[in-house]
C-alpha positions as CSV (number, residue, x, y, z in Angstrom):
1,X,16.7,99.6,196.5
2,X,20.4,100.8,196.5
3,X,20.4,104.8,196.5
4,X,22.4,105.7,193.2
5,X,25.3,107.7,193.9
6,X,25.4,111.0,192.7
7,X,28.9,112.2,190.8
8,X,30.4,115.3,191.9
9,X,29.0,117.7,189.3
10,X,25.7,116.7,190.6
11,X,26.5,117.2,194.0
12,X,27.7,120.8,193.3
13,X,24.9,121.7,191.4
14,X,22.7,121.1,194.3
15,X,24.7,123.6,196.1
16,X,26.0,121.5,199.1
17,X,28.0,122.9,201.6
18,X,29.7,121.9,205.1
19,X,26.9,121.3,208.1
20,X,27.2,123.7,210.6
21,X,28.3,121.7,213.3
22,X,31.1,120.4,211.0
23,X,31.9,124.2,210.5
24,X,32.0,125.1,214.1
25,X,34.1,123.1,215.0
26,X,36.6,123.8,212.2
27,X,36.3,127.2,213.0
28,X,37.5,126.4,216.7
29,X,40.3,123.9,216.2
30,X,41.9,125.7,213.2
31,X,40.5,129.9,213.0
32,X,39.9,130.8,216.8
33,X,43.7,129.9,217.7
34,X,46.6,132.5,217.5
35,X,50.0,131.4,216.9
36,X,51.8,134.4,217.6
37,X,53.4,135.0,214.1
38,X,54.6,137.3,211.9
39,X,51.6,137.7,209.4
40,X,53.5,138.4,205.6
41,X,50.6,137.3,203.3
42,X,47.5,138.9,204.8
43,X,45.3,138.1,201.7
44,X,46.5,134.2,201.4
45,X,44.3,131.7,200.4
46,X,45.0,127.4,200.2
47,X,43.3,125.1,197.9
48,X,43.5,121.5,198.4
49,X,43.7,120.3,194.8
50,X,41.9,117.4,193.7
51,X,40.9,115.1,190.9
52,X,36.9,115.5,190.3
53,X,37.0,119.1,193.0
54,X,39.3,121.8,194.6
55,X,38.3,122.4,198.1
56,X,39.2,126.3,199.0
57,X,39.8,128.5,202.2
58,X,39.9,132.2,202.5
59,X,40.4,134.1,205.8
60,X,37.7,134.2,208.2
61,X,35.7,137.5,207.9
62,X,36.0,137.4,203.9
63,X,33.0,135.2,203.3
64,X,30.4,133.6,205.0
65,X,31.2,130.5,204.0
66,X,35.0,130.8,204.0
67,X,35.5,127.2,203.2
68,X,33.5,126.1,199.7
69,X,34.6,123.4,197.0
70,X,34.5,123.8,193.2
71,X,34.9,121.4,191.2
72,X,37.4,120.7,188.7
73,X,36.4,121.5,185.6
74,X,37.2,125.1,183.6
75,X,33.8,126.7,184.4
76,X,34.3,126.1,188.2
77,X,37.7,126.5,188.4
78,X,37.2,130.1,186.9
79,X,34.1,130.2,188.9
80,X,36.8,129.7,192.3
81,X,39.1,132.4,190.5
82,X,36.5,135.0,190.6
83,X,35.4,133.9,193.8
84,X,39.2,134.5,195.2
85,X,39.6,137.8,193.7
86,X,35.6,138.9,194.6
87,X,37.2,138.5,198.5
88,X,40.3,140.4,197.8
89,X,42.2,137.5,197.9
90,X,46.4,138.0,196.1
91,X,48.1,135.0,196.5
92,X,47.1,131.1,196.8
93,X,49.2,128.2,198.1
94,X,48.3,124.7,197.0
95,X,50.4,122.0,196.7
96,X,51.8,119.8,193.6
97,X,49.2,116.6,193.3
98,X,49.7,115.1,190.3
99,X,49.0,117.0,187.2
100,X,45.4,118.1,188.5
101,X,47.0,121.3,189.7
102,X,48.3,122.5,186.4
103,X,45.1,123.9,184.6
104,X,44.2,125.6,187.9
105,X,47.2,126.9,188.0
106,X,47.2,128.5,184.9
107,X,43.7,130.0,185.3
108,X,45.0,131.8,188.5
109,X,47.8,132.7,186.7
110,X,46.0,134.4,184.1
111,X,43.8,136.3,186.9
112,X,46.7,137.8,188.0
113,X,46.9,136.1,191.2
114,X,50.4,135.1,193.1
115,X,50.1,131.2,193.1
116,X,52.3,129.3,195.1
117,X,53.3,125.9,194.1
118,X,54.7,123.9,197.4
119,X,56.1,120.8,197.9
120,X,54.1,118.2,199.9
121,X,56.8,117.9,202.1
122,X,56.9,121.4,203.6
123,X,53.4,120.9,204.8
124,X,53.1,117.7,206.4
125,X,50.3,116.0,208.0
126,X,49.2,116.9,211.6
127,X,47.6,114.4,214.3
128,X,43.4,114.5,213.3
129,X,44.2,116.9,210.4
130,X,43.2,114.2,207.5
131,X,40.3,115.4,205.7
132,X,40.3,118.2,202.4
133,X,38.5,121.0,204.7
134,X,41.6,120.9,207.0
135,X,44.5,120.7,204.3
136,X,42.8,123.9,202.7
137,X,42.6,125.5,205.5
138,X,46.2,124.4,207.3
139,X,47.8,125.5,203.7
140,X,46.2,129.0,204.1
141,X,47.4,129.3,207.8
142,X,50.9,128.3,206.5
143,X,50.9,130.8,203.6
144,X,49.6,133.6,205.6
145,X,52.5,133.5,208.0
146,X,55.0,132.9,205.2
147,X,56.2,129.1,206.2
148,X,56.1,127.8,202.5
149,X,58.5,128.0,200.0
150,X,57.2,128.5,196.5
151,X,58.7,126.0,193.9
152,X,60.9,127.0,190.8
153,X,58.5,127.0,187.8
154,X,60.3,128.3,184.0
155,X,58.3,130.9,182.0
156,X,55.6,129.6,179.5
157,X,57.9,129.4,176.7
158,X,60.4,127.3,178.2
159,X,57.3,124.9,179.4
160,X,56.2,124.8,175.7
161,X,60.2,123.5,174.8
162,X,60.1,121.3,178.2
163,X,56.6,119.4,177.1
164,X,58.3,118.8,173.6
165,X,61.4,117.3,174.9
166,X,59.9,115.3,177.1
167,X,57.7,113.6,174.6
168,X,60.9,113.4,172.8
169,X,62.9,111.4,175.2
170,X,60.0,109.1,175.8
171,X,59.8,108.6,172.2
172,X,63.4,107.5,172.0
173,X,62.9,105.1,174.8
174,X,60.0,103.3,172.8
175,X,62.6,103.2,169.5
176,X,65.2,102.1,172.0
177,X,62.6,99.0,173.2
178,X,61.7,98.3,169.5
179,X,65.7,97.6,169.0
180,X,65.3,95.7,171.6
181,X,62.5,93.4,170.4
182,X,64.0,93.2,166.9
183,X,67.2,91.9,168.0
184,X,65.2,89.0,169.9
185,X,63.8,88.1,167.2
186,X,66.6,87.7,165.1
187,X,67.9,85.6,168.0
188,X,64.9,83.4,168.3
189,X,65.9,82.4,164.6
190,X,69.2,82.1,165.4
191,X,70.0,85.1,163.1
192,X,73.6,85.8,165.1
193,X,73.5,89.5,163.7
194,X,74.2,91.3,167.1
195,X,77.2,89.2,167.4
196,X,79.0,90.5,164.1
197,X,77.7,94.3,163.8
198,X,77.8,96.1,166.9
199,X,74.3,97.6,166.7
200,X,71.4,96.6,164.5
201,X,69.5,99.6,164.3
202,X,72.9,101.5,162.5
203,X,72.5,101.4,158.5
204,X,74.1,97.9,157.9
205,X,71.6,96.3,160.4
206,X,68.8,98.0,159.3
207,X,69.3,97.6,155.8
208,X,69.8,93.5,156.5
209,X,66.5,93.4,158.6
210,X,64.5,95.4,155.8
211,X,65.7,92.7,153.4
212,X,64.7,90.1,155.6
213,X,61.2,91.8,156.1
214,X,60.9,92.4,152.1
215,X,61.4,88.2,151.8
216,X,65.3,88.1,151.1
217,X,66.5,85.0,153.2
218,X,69.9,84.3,151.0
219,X,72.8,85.2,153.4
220,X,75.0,86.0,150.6
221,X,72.4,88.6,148.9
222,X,71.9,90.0,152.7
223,X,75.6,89.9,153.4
224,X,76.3,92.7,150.3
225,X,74.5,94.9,152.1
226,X,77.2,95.7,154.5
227,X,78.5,99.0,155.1
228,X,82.2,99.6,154.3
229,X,82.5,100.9,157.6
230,X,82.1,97.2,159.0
231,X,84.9,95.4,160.4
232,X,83.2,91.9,160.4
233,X,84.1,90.6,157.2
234,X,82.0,89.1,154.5
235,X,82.1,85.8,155.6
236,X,81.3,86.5,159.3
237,X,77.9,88.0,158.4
238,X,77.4,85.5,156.2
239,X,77.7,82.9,158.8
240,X,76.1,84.9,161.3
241,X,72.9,85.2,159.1
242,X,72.2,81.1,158.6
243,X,69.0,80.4,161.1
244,X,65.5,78.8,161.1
245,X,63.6,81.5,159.3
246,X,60.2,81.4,161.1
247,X,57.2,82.6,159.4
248,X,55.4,83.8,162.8
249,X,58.6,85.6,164.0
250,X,59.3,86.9,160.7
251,X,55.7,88.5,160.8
252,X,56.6,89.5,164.9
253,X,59.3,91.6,163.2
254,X,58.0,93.5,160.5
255,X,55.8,95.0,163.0
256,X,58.0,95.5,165.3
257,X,60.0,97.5,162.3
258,X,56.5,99.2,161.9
259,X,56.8,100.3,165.5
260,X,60.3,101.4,164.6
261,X,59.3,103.7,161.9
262,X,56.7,105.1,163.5
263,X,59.0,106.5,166.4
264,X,61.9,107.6,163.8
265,X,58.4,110.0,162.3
266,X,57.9,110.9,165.8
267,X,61.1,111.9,166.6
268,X,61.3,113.9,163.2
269,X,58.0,115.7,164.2
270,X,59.7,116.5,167.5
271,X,62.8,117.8,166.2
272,X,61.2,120.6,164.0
273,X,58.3,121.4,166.2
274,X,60.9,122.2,168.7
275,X,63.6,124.1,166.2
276,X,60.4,126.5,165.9
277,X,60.0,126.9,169.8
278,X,63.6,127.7,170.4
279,X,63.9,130.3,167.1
280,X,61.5,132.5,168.9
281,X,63.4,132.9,172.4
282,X,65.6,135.8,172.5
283,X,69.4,136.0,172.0
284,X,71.7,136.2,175.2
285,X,75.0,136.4,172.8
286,X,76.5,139.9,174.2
287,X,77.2,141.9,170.5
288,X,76.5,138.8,168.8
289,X,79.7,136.9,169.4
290,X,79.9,132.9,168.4
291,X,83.5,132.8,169.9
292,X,85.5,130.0,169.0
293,X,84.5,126.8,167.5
294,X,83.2,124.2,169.8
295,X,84.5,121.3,167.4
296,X,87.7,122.9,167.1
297,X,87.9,122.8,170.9
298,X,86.8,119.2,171.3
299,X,89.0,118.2,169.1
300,X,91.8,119.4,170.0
301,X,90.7,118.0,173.8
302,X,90.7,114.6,172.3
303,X,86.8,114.5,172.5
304,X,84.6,112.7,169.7
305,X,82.6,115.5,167.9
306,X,80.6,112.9,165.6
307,X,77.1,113.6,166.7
308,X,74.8,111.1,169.4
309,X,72.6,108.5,167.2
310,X,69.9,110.5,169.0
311,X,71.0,114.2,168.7
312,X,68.1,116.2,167.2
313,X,68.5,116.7,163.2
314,X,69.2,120.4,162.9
315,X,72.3,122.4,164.3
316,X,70.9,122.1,168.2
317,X,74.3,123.4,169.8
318,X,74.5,126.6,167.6
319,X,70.9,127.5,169.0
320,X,71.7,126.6,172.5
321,X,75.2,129.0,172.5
322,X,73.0,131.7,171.6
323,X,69.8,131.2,173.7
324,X,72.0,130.0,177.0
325,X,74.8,133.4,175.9
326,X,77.6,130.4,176.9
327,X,78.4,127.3,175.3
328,X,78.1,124.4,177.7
329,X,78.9,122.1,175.7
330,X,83.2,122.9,176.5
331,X,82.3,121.6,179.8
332,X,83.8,118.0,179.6
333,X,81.3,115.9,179.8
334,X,78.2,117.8,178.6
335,X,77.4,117.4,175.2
336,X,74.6,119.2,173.2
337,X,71.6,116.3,174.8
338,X,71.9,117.6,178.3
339,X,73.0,121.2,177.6
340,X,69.2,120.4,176.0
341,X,68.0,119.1,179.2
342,X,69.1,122.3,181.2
343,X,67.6,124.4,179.2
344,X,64.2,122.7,178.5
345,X,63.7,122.2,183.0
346,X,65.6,125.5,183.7
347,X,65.5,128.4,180.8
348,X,68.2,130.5,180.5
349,X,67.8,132.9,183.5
350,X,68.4,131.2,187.0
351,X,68.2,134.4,188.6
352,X,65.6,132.7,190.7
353,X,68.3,130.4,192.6
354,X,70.3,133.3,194.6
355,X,73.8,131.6,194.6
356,X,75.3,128.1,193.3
357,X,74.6,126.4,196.7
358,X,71.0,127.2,196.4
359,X,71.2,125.8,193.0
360,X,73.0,122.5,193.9
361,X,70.4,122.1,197.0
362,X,67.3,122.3,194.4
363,X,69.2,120.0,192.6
364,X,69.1,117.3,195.1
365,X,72.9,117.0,194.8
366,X,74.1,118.0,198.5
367,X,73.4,115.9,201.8
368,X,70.3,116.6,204.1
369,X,71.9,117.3,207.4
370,X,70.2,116.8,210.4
371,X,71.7,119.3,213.0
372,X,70.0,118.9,217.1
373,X,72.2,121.8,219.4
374,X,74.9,122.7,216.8
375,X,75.9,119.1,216.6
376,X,75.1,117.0,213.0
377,X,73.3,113.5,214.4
378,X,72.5,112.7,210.7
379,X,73.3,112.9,207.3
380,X,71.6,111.4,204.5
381,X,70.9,111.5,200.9
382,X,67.2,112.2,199.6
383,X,65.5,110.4,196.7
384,X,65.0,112.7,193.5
385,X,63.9,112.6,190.0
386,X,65.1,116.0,188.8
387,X,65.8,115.6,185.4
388,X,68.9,118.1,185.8
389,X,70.3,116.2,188.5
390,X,69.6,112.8,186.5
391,X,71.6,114.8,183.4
392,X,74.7,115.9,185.5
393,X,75.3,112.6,187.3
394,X,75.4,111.1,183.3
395,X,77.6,113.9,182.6
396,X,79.9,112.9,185.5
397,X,80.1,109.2,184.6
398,X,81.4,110.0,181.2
399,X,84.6,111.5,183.0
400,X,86.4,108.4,183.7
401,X,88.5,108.4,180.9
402,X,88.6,111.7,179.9
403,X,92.2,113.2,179.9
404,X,90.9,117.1,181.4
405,X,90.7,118.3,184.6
406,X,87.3,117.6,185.7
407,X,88.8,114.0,184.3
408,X,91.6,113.9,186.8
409,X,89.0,115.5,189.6
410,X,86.3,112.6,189.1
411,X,89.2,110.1,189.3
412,X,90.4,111.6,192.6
413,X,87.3,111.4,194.0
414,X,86.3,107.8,192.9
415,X,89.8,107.1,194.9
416,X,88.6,108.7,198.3
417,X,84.8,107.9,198.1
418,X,82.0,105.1,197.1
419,X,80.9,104.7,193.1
420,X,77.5,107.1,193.6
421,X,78.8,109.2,196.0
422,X,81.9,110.2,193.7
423,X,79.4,110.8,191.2
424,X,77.0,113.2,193.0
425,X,80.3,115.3,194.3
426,X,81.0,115.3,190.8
427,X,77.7,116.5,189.7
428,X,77.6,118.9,192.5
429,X,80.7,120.2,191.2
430,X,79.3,120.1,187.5
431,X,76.1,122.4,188.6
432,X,78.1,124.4,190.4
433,X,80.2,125.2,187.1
434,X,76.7,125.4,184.9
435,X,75.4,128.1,187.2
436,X,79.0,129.8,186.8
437,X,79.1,130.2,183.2
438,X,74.9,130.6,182.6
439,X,74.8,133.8,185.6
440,X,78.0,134.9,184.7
441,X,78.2,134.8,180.8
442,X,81.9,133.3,180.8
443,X,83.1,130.7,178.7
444,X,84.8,127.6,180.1
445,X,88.7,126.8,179.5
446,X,89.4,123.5,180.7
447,X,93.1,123.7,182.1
448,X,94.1,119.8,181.6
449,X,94.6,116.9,184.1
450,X,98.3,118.1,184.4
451,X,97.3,121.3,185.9
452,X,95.2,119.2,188.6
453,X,97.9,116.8,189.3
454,X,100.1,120.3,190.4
455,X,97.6,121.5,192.5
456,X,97.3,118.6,194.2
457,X,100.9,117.8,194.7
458,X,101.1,121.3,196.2
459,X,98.0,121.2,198.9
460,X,99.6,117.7,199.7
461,X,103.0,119.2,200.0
462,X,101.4,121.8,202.2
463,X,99.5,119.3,204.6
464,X,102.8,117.6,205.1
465,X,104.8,120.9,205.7
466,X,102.2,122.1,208.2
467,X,102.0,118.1,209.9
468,X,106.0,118.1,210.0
469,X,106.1,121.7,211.9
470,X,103.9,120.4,214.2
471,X,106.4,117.8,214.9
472,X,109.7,119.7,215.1
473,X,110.0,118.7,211.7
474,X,111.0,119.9,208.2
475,X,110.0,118.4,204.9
476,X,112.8,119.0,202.6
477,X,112.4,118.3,198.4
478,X,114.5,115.6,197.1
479,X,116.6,117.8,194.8
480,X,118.1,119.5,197.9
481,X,118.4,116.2,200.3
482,X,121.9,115.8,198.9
483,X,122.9,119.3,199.6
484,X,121.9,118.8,203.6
């Protein structure tokens, strides 16, 4: 008969623990060996996060047993907390897996301990060092001797605003598929309605596929319910709206328009669950000041100020200018969604990034340089999903056209370099202005594409002064060649 195997709450009840031979010889290969280093955390602990148990080291001398597991649920994890501070342990390093290290870190958080979040990557794998014991205990060795970096994490509030908006933006992604799958099914009938409104899911096309929901099928009755704001005629949606009406896709998209709603309720819930979250942060707006108005400013830029389809349905960018103390939605560019997204990842104090290049390389938005004797032998861009990053290099697209100077600047660089690379260097130089303004408490005057155009003319006028002196040369302006 099979032996039954025992889940991992059962085997920690039975109180097992490493063999001693297993111990011994961890004990050698990892505790007996002296690096030579600078110790900066001398009570440092490592827990190797798991999914059903943690498995924990504390220095050698603290506990007889200075390696133990606990598993993952809240009794044992605040079982391990008490354990850590029992053995005068102040600061843990354990690494981001998943989201299994989120309720332990709180619970350590709470006890008052310094946790640690690191990056997988700063503590690769060794030769032979594969099993939980050993990344415990190699994570304590690490932290005790200071070699891990401790990842940016915002305050609780702003976690409460970032878990809302994330939902959020998934939410809009399931409306944005529901479009989607209504607009098929129009075109599976033949219903042409894409072709003669530009987007269904505005009021004309919605109010046409509630009709056709409700049992309306006469194109001249679903044809008055265009919007004045139109410009397909009468007769185009009329035509466009003559297909084989379906029964079974007809039913396909009333629940799909279910589906619909349901997000559009979502989205609502969203909105003022979040309006509450940000009315309780405190103001950063020095004496109260709203300075000028943004639309005002937009406006006279040349920039749309008609809200995004998606834009949250209460005055967002009012709340932002006085949470962030700047408004970064002048910033050509950014509008009031991902001055949303900076604030949700980041808060409104970055005092924890020392300079704007620190901030840039968290981003992910500068080159990973590989440097052997002084020299660079590589130099290569790193995959990231940092929302921020994500946010800017959108914000950089929508410069193309736009007649500013970080307009003119993106254009210059989509001259000298590759599509993606024009827009991380424009990102870069996006985060590097966000930092600016959010540290600083400045507002940002955009000094139009002419003023670009000058500055360059004059650095290239420079570069061919200084080329020409090196040639016996002089470069003279073509308003004094005739004099010469």
């Amino acid at each position: 008969m099979a032996k039954r195997k025992i889940s991992t709450f059962e085997r920690l009840q039975q109180g097992s623990r490493l063999d001693r031979r297993e111990r011994r010889e961890l004990q050698r290969r990892l505790s007996s060996s002296d690096p030579g280093l600078q110790v900066v955390h001398s009570d440092a602990a490592g827990i190797d996060v798991g999914n059903a148990s943690h498995f924990v080291s504390v220095p050698s001398g603290r506990d007889e047993h200075p390696v133990q597991e606990f598993g993952s649920w809240t009794a044992d994890s605040e079982r391990l907390t008490a354990w850590l501070v029992s053995r005068g342990i102040r600061t843990v390093a354990m690494q981001s897996t998943g989201v299994y290290w989120v309720a332990l870190y709180e619970i350590l958080e709470q006890a008052g301990l310094e946790v640690y979040l690191v990056n997988a990557r700063g503590t690769k794998n060794l030769p032979g060092r594969k099993s939980d014991v050993q990344e415990c205990q190699w994570l304590m060795k690490l932290h005790t001797y200071g070699l891990l970096r401790n990842s940016f994490r915002p305050p609780k509030q702003i976690r409460s605003i970032r878990t809302i908006w994330r939902l959020r933006e998934r939410i809009v992604a399931d409306a944005g598929r529901t479009v989607q799958q209504m607009q098929k099914a129009l075109t599976t009938m033949n219903i042409q309605l894409a072709n003669a409104i530009s987007d269904i899911s505005g009021v004309t096309g919605m109010a046409i596929v509630r009709a056709i929901v409700q049992g309306q099928r006469d194109p001249q009755e679903l044809a008055k319910l265009r919007n004045w704001r139109i410009q397909a005629s009468h007769e185009e949606i009329v035509h466009s709206l003559n297909g084989n009406w379906r029964p079974d896709v007809v039913w396909e998209l009333a629940r799909v328009l279910e589906s619909y709603d349901f997000c559009q309720k979502q989205i609502e819930a969203c909105d003022w669950e979040l309006q509450k979250c940000l009315a309780v942060l405190p103001d950063r707006m020095a004496g109260g000041q709203t300075g000028g108005s943004t639309e005002a400013c937009q406006a006279k830029r040349g920039r749309s100020t008609k809200p995004r389809k998606n834009q949250p349905r209460f005055d967002l960018r009012t709340e932002l200018r006085r949470i962030l103390g700047v408004d970064l939605t002048r910033i050509d560019g950014i509008d009031v969604i991902i001055a949303q997204v900076i604030l949700s990842e980041l808060g409104p104090d970055l005092s924890a990034f020392p300079n704007e290049a620190a901030f840039a390389s968290w981003l992910e938005l500068v080159p990973r340089r590989d440097i052997t004797g002084g020299k660079v032998v590589r130099q290569r861009a790193r995959e990231s999903k940092n929302r921020v990053a994500n946010a800017l290099r959108m914000a950089a697209e929508s410069l193309l056209r736009s007649n500013s100077y970080l307009g003119a600047r993106y254009r210059q660089l989509r001259a000298r370099m590759e599509g993606q690379a024009a827009v991380k260097a424009m990102a870069h130089y996006l985060a590097r202005l966000v930092y600016r303004l959010m540290t600083k408490g400045q507002e940002y005057i955009d000094r139009g594409a002419a003023h670009f155009e000058h500055k360059r003319q004059q650095r290239e006028i420079a570069n061919l002064t200084r080329k020409a002196a090196k040639l016996g040369m002089v470069v003279i302006p073509r308003e004094n060649a005739c004099t010469h």
